[in-house]
Structures are given as C-alpha cells and as structure tokens.
C-alpha positions in Angstrom: -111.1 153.6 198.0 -107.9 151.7 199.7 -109.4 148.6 199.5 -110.5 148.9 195.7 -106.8 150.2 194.4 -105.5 146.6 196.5 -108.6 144.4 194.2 -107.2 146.5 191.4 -104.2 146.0 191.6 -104.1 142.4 193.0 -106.0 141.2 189.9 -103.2 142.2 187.2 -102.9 138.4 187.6 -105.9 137.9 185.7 -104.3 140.5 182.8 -101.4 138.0 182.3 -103.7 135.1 182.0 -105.7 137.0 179.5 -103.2 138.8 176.9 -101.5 135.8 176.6 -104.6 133.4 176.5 -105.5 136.3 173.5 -102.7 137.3 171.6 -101.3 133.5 170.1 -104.6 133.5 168.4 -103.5 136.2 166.1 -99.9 135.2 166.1 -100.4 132.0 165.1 -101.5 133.3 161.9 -98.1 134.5 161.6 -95.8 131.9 163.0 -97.7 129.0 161.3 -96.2 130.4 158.1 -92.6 131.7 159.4 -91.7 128.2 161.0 -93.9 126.3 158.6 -96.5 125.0 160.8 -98.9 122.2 160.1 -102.3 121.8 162.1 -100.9 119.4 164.5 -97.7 121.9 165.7 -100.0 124.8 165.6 -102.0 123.1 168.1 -98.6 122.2 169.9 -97.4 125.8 170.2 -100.8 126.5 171.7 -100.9 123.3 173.9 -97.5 124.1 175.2 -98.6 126.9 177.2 -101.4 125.0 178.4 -99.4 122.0 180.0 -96.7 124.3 181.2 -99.6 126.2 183.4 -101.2 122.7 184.1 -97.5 122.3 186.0 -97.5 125.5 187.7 -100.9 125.1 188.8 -99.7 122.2 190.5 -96.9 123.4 192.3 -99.2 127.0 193.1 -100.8 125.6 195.8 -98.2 123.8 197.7 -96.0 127.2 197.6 -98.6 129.2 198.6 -99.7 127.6 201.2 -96.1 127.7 202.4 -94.6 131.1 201.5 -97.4 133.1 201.5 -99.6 134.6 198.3 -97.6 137.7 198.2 -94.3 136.4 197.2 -95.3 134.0 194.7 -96.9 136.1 192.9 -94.0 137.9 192.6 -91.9 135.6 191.4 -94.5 134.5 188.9 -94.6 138.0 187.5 -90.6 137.9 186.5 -91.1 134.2 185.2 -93.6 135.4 182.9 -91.5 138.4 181.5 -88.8 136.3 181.0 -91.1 133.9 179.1 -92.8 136.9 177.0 -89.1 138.4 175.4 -87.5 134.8 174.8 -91.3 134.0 172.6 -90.5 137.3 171.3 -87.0 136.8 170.1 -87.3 133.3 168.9 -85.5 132.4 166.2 -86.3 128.5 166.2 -89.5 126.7 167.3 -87.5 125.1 169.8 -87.2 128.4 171.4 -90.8 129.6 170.8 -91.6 126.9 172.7 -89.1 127.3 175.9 -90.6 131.0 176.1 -94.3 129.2 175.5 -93.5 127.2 178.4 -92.1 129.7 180.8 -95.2 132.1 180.2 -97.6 129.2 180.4 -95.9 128.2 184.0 -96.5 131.9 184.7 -100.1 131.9 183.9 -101.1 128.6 185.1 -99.6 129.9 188.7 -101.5 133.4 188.5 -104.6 131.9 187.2 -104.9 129.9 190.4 -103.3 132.2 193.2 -104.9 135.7 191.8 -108.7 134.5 192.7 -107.5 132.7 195.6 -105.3 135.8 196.7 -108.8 138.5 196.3 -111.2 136.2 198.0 -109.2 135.8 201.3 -108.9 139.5 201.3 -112.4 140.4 200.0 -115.2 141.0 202.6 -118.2 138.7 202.3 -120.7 141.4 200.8 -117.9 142.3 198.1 -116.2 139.3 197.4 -118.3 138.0 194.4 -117.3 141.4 192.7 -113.7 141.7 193.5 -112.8 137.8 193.0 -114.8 138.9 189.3 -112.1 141.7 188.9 -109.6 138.6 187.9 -111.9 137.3 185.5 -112.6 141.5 184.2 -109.1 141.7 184.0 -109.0 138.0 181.8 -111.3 139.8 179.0 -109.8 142.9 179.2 -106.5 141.1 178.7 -107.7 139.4 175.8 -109.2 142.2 173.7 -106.0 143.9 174.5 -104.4 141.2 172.7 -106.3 141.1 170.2 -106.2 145.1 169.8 -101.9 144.9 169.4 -102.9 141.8 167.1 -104.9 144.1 164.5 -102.3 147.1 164.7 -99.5 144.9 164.4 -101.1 142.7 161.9 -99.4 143.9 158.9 -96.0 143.5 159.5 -94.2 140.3 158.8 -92.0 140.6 162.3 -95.4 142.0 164.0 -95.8 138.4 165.7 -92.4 139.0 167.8 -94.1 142.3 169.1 -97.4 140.7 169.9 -95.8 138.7 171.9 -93.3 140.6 173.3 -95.9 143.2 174.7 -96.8 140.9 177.2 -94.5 141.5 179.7 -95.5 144.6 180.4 -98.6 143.0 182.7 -96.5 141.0 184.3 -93.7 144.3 185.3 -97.4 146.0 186.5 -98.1 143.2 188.6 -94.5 142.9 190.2 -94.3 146.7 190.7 -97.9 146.6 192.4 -98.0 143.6 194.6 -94.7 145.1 196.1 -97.4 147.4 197.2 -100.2 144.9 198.9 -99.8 143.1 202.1 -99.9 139.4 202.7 -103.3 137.3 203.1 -104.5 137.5 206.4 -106.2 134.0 206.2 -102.5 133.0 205.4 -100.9 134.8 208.2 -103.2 133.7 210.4 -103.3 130.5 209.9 -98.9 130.8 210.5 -99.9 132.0 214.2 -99.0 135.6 212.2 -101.8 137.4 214.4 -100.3 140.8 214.8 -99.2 140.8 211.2 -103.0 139.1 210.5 -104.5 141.7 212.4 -102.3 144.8 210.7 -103.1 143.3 207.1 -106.9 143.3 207.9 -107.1 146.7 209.6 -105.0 148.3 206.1 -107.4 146.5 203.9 -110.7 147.5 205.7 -109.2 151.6 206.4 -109.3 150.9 210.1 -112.3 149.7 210.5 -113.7 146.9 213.3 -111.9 143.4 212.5 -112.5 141.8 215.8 -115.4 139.6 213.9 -113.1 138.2 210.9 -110.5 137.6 213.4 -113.1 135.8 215.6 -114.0 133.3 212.3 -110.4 132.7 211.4 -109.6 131.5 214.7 -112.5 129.6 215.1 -111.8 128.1 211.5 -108.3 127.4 212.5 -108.9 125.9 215.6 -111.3 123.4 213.7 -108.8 122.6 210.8 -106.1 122.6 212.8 -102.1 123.3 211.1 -101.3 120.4 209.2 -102.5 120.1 205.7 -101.2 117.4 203.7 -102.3 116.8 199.9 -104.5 113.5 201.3 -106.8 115.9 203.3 -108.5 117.2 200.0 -109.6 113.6 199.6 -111.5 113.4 203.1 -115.3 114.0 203.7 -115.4 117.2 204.6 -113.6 118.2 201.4 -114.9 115.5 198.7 -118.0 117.7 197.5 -116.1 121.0 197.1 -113.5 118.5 194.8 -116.2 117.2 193.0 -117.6 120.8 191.8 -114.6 122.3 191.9 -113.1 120.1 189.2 -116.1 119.0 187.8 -116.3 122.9 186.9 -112.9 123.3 185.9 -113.2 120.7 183.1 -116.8 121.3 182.2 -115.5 125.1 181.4 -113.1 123.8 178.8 -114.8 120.5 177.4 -117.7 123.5 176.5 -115.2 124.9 173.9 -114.3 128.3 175.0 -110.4 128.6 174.7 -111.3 127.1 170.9 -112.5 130.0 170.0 -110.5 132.3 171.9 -107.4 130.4 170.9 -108.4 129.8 166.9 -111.1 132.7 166.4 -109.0 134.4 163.8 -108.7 130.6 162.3 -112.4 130.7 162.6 -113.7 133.4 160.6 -111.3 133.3 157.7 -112.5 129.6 156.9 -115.9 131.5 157.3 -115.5 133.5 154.4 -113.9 136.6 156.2 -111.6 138.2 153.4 -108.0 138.6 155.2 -106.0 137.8 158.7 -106.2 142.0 159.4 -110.1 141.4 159.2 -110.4 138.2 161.2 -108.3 139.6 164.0 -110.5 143.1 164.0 -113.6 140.5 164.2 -112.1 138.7 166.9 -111.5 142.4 168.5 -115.2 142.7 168.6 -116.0 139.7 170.0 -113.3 140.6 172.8 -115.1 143.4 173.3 -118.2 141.9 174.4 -116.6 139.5 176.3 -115.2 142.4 178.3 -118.7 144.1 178.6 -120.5 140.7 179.5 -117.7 140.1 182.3 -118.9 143.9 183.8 -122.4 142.7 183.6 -121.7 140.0 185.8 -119.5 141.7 188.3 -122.4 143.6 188.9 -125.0 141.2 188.8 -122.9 138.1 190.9 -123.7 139.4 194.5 -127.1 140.3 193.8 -128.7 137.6 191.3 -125.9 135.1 192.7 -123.4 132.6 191.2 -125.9 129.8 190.1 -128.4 131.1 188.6 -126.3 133.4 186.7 -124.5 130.0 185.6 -127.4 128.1 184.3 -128.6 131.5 182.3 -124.9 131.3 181.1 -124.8 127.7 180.2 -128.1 127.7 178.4 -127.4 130.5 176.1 -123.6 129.1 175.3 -126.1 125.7 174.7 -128.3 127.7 171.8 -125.6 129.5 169.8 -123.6 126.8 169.7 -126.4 125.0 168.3 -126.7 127.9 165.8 -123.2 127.9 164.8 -122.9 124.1 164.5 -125.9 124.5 161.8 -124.5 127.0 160.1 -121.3 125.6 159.3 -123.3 122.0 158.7 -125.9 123.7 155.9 -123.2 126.1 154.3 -125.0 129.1 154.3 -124.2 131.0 151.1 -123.2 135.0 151.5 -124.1 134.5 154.8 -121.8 132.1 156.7 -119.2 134.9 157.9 -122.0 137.3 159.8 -123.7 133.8 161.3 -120.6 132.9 162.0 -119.1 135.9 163.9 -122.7 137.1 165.8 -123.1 133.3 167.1 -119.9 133.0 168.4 -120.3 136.9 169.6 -123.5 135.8 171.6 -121.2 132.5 172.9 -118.9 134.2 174.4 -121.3 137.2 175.9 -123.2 133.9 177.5 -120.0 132.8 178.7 -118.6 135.8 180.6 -121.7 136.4 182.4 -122.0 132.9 183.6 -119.4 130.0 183.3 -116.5 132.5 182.7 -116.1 134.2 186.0 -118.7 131.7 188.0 -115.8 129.0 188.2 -113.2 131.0 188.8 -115.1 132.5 192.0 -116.8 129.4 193.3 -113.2 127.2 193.2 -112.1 130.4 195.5 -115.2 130.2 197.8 -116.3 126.4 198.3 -112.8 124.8 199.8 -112.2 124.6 203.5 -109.0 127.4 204.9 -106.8 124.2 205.5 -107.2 123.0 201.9 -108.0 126.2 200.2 -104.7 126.5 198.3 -104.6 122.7 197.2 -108.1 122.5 196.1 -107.6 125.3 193.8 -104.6 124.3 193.1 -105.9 121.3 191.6 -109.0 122.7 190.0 -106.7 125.0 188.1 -104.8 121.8 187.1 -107.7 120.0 185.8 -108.7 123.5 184.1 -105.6 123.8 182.5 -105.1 120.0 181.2 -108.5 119.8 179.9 -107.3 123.4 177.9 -104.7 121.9 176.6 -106.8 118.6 175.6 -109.0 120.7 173.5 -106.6 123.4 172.2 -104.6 120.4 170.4 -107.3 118.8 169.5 -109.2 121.3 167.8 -108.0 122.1 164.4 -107.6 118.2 164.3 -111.2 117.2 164.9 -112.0 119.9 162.3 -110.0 118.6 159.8 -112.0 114.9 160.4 -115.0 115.2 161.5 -115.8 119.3 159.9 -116.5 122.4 161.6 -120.1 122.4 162.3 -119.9 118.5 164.0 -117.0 119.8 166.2 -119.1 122.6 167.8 -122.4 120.1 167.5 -119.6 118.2 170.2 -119.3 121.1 172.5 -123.1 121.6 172.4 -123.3 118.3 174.1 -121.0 118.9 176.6 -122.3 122.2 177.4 -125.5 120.2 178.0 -123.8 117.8 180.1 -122.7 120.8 182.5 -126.3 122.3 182.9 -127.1 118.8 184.4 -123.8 118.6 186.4 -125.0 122.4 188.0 -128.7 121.6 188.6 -127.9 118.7 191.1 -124.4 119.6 192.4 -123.6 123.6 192.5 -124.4 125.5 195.3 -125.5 129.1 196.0 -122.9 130.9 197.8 -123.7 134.6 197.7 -123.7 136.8 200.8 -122.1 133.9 203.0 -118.6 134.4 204.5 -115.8 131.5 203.5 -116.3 129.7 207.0 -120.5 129.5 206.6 -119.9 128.0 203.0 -117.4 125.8 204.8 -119.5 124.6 207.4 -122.4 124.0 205.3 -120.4 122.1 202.4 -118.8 120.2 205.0 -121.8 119.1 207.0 -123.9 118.3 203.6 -126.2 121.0 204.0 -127.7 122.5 201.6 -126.8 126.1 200.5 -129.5 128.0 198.9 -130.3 127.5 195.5 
C-alpha cells in the first residue's frame, strides 16, 4: 500500500504534462480572437511551450544526475505555478508567451524525470505498471483540461481560468514529493549506501533488499562514477540512443499532439456546430484516452511493451487512413461523426501502445551511468519534433488540406511499425541491469 501512495504520488509529474498539453487546445479558441491570432501565431503560442520543454529536457538530465531526482522535481513544480498564473494574467501576447515558456520548461523537465524517477524505484515485476502511472496521469491530465475547457467555455475571460487552474498539479506535486525519498539508484551510485539502503527498505515496507543492493553495486562497479555527455555516444549505449530517440520522434512525426493540441480546431472545421460542442467532443475523446491508458497499465507486464506497440501502431495506421479519406471525399452529413469516432479510435490505439510504450522503454533501455542523459535527450528529441509538428499543423492544412495532412501522418505511422519490427526490444519481467547487459552485449531480448 506504501509503495503505491509513493507511484501515486510521484507521477503528479505526468498530471502537469497532461493539463497543460490539454487545456491550450480549448484556449486557443479563445485567445486566437482576444489577441487577434492568425494560424501561424496560434501555432507559435502552442510551439512556445514545446521548445521551452525541448530546453528543460536538456538541462533535466544533467541536474538530475547531479542533485538528485527529488529536488528537481521540486523546483520544477514552483517553475510551473509560476508559469500557469503569469499565462493566466496576461494582458499582452508577449506575456502569454513568457508564462508559455516557463510552464513549457516545467513540463519538458517533469516529462523526462517523472518516468525516470518511478522506474528506478519500481521493482522489476511492477515497473511496467507504475512507470505507466506517468502516462495514466498524462490522460487524466488532459481530459481534466478539457473538462475546465467545456465549463469554462462560455465566458469571454474563461481562457485566463483554464489556464490558471493549472497550478494546482504542480502545488500537488511539490506538497507530495516533500513526502518521497530520493532514488536509491541515485544515492547509490553517490556512495549514499546507508541512505540507498534506507530509501529501498521504505519503499519495499521492510522487506529483503540485499538482492537490489547486490545489482546496483555490481552495476556501479561496471560503469564506474564518471559520466560525461560523450559516453551516451559509446557502444554500449548507441542502440538504446538509436530506439530511444528513434521513438521519441516517431511518437510525434505520427501526429498525436495535433490532435490533442488542435482537436477542438478539428471538429468545428468538421461540421461540429460551436466551440462549447467541439471542446465537450474533445472531452470524449479524452476520456478514452484515459480508459485506453488503464488498459495498458494492465496489460504492459503481462502481454509486454512490443507487442502492445505494434497492435498500437497498426490501429493509429487504419484510422488515420479513415480520417484522411474522409476529409479527402467530403462526406456529406456525415463528416463530423467520421470525423470524431476516427480520431476517438486514434487516440484509444495510441494510449494502449505508442503513448505510454515510449515513455516506459526510454526509462528501461539506458545503462545506470547514462540513464539521466539518455532520457534526457530522448525527451529532447520528443519535445522538438512536438513543437515541429504543433507549428506546422494548421499550416500544412491550410496548403496541402486536411485529409492530405493526416494521409502524411499515416506514412509515418508506417514508417514506425518498420522502425519497431527490426529495432525494439522486449523488456518485460527483466530488472534495469539484465536489460543493460543484454542491450550492451547485442543480445537479443525476447521479442
């Protein structure tokens, strides 16, 4: 019971990541006409966010791995309420965006140090579900978002609440990880062993440790203390790189945040009748995302991570495909429902495979004395490739049409069905040093 209040509590990250990932999609309808908007600033309000958590991201890694998890997170927590009141209270662009920007820094730091925080405290038979709790706590996040969206949807001022609400994740998350100890694979690998050894027996309720302390210090011995950025780049750490950011860009190239970002966007140029009724539709498809993302926490250490993938990436492949066709042939009467059950069924096939697959593999695949980096620059890639498509979205719209944009998505989701046959590995059931080992001497995981 301890140790799932810590997982509960130590994936609030994930809530940031999600309400504010959610609510500027029903915002935006809002603030495009209070400021005056055209497509290309919508996109950079959007965008904004995105490169500001492409830069925390980057720095995520090398603080971690230096001050420890625990406080970062912390701090991240106060940067992003901070961030959340000054987008409320804007009274220019230029200040919307300075609050965009501190909240994107925010979420670009928790959406790498969240999943990297549960899986070094997770026990091997658990971790698939508990790392998932970040990407639960993502969906759940998002329909939250969209939920506030809908209830404040018809006010003229209701944007400033929207986003406003969202700093009450982040004063959870700093009033709870005040709560939580430190990473023992962290400690540990600081010489920290008593304080290792105290963090381990809390999160297990007293139970036997001397095996997980035996594989940290047999990990540590073989890594050894220094870490700089150039050892991601050795042998023993180039094919976790390659799937880690090959998955990280594949997840956004395969059009995801588009229609989280610009679902509301979406369905009212599919016939829906007003912003109050787009948002609610976008509600519902937040809702199954959330569902979807329980499925998969409870199918992840028992199906496993890659086969739950490549059922993922084939359905996102087929109602894209639908949803590209639909918008191409102009369905009469019928557009709106085709439009809002295919992208429904995208994002179910998403959360149960690509969704929280990534998120959990990038936590799981890099060796102990890299582990921070590597994420931290998976997340990076994750984030700059968000932002490529966010700003580019209502753009490639306006040239090329709806239904060719998602037709462009389609290909890229086929393009990551190949990338996973050949390259991703099966990981479930193994601890973090057997993935190591095996990833490191080139031998193959199961499949």
């Amino acid at each position: 019971m301890r140790f799932t209040l810590i997982a509960i509590v130590a994936g609030l990250g994930g809530l940031l990541f999600g309400y504010d990932t959610g609510v500027i999609s029903g915002a935006l309808l809002f603030i495009r006409h209070v400021f005056h908007l055209g497509a290309t600033m919508q996109g950079v309000v959007v965008a904004i966010a995105l490169a500001a958590a492409a830069v925390g991201a980057a720095f995520a890694g090398t603080l971690s791995d230096r001050f420890g998890r625990r406080p970062v997170l912390l701090v991240t927590a106060l940067i992003f309420v901070a961030g959340a009141l000054l987008s409320a209270a804007a009274w220019s662009v230029a200040a919307l965006l300075a609050g965009r920007v501190m909240v994107g820094a925010g979420i670009g730091v928790a959406s790498m140090l969240t999943p990297l925080y549960l899986s070094e405290i997770a026990p091997p038979a658990k971790r698939g579900a508990i790392v998932t709790i970040n990407q639960f706590y993502i969906t759940l996040g998002i329909v939250l978002s969209y939920g506030v969206g809908f209830l404040l949807s018809h006010s003229p001022e209701g944007w400033r609440w929207m986003l406003g609400v969202g700093c009450i994740p982040g004063i959870i998350l700093f009033i709870g990880m005040l709560t939580l100890p430190e990473s023992p694979r962290w400690l540990a690998g600081k010489g920290r062993d008593d304080e290792a050894r105290r963090a381990l027996l809390y999160l297990r309720d007293g139970g036997n440790i001397d095996d997980e302390m035996h594989d940290l210090h047999q990990d540590l011995a073989t890594t050894g203390k220094r870490t700089p950025w150039s050892a991601l780049f050795t042998s023993r750490a180039r094919k976790p790189l390659i799937i880690g950011v090959g998955l990280a860009i594949f997840q956004q190239i395969t059009g995801i945040n588009t229609v989280i970002y610009f679902a509301p966007t979406i369905f009212e140029k599919a016939g829906l009748p007003s912003a109050s009724i787009s948002i609610l539709a976008t509600a519902g498809v937040g809702a199954v995302n959330v569902i979807m993302t329980l499925v998969a926490m409870r199918l992840l250490d028992i199906v496993g991570r890659r086969k739950l993938l490549l059922f993922g990436l084939a359905g996102m492949l087929v109602t894209l495909l639908i949803l590209s066709a639909a918008f191409m042939i102009g369905l009469h009467g019928g557009l709106a429902l085709v439009t809002v059950l295919s992208v429904a069924a995208y994002v179910a096939f998403f959360a149960i495979g690509l969704g929280p697959v990534f998120w959990l593999l990038i936590a799981e695949i890099f060796p102990l004395a890299v582990r921070g980096r590597g994420m931290s620059l998976a997340t990076i890639a994750n984030w700059s490739f968000n932002m490529l498509v966010s700003i580019t979205f209502l753009d490639l719209v306006k040239g090329l049409g709806r239904g060719p944009t998602f037709l462009i998505y389609a290909a890229m989701t086929l393009a990551t069905i190949v990338f996973t046959w050949f390259l991703v590995p099966e990981t479930k059931g193994r601890s973090l040093e057997q993935i190591e080992a095996a990833l490191e001497g080139d031998a193959k995981l199961a499949t």
